[in-house]
N, C-alpha and C positions, 0 to 999 in steps of 0.2 A: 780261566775259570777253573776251579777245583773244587769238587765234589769230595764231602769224607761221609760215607757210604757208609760208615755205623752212625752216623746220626740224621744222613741227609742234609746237613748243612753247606752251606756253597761258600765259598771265598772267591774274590777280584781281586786281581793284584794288578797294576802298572802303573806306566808312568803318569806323571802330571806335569802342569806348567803351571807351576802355583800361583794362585792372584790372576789367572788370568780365565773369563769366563766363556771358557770354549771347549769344544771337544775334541779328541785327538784325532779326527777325519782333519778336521780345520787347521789343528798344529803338525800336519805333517814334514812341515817344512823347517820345522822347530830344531834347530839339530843339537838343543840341550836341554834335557827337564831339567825343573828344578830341584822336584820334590817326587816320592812313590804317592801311591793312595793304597788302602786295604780295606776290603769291606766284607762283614759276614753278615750272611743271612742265615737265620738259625727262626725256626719256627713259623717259616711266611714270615719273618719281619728282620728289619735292620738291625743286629745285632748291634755291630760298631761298622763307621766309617772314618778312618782315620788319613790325617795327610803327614807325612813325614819330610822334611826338607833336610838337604842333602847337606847343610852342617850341622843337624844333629847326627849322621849317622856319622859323620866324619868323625863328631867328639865321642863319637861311642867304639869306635874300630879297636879290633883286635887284630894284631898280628904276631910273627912267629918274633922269639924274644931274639933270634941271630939276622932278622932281617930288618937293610937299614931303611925303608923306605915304606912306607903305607901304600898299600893299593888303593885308595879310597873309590867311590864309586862318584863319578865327577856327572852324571846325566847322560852320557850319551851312549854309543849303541851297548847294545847288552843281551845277549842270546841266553834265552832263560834253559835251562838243564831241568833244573826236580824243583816239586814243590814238597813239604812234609808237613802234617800235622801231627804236634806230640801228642802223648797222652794226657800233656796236661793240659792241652788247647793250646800250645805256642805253635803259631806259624814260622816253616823256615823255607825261604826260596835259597836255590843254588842257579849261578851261572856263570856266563864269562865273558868279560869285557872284549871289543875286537873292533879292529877298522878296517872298512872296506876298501878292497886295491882291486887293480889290473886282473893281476893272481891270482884273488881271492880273498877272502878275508884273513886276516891277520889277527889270531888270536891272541890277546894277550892273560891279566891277571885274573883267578878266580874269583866272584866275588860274594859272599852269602848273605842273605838280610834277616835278620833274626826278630821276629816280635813277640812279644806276650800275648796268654790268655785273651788281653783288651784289646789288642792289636798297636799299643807302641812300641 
């Protein structure tokens, strides 16, 4: 949850298991979303509730123009960093892909999710 405290408006970010009607206590065993969800509450009320599935982000990735390989964001684990809200009302999450070991975890690619004002 994130609070932007010049307006008082709240954002939900996480994952989902799209099409399927449960909650993420019930999917924990789930070891790949399909989809994120975003929701802003702006005034006591639902601003937007949005679901995004995980090949529209793919079709939308940006990466560096010398690297041969997409990081894309495939559903699974994902240790969130920073949230930001522009000033133009775009949400930006940051964070970083990683699998669990012996070790430790093993962090891999960075990955950021960028939405609009409406939240796609």
């Amino acid at each position: 949850m994130v609070i932007d405290y010049s307006s008082d408006d709240v954002y939900l970010f996480g994952p989902s298991a799209m099409g399927k009607d449960k909650y993420y206590g019930q999917l924990t065993h789930t070891s790949k979303f399909k989809a994120v969800q975003l929701m802003k509450v702006s005034d006591h009320k639902v601003a937007y509730f949005t679901e995004t599935d995980l090949p529209e982000f793919e079709a939308k990735l940006k990466k560096p123009a010398d690297q041969k390989k997409a990081p894309a964001y495939e559903g699974k684990k994902f240790a969130f960093a920073s949230y930001k809200i522009a000033s133009n009302g775009d949400f930006i999450v940051s964070g970083q892909r990683f699998k669990p070991s012996k070790e430790g975890n093993q962090y891999n690619d960075i990955v950021g999710f960028h939405f609009d004002a409406n939240g796609n």
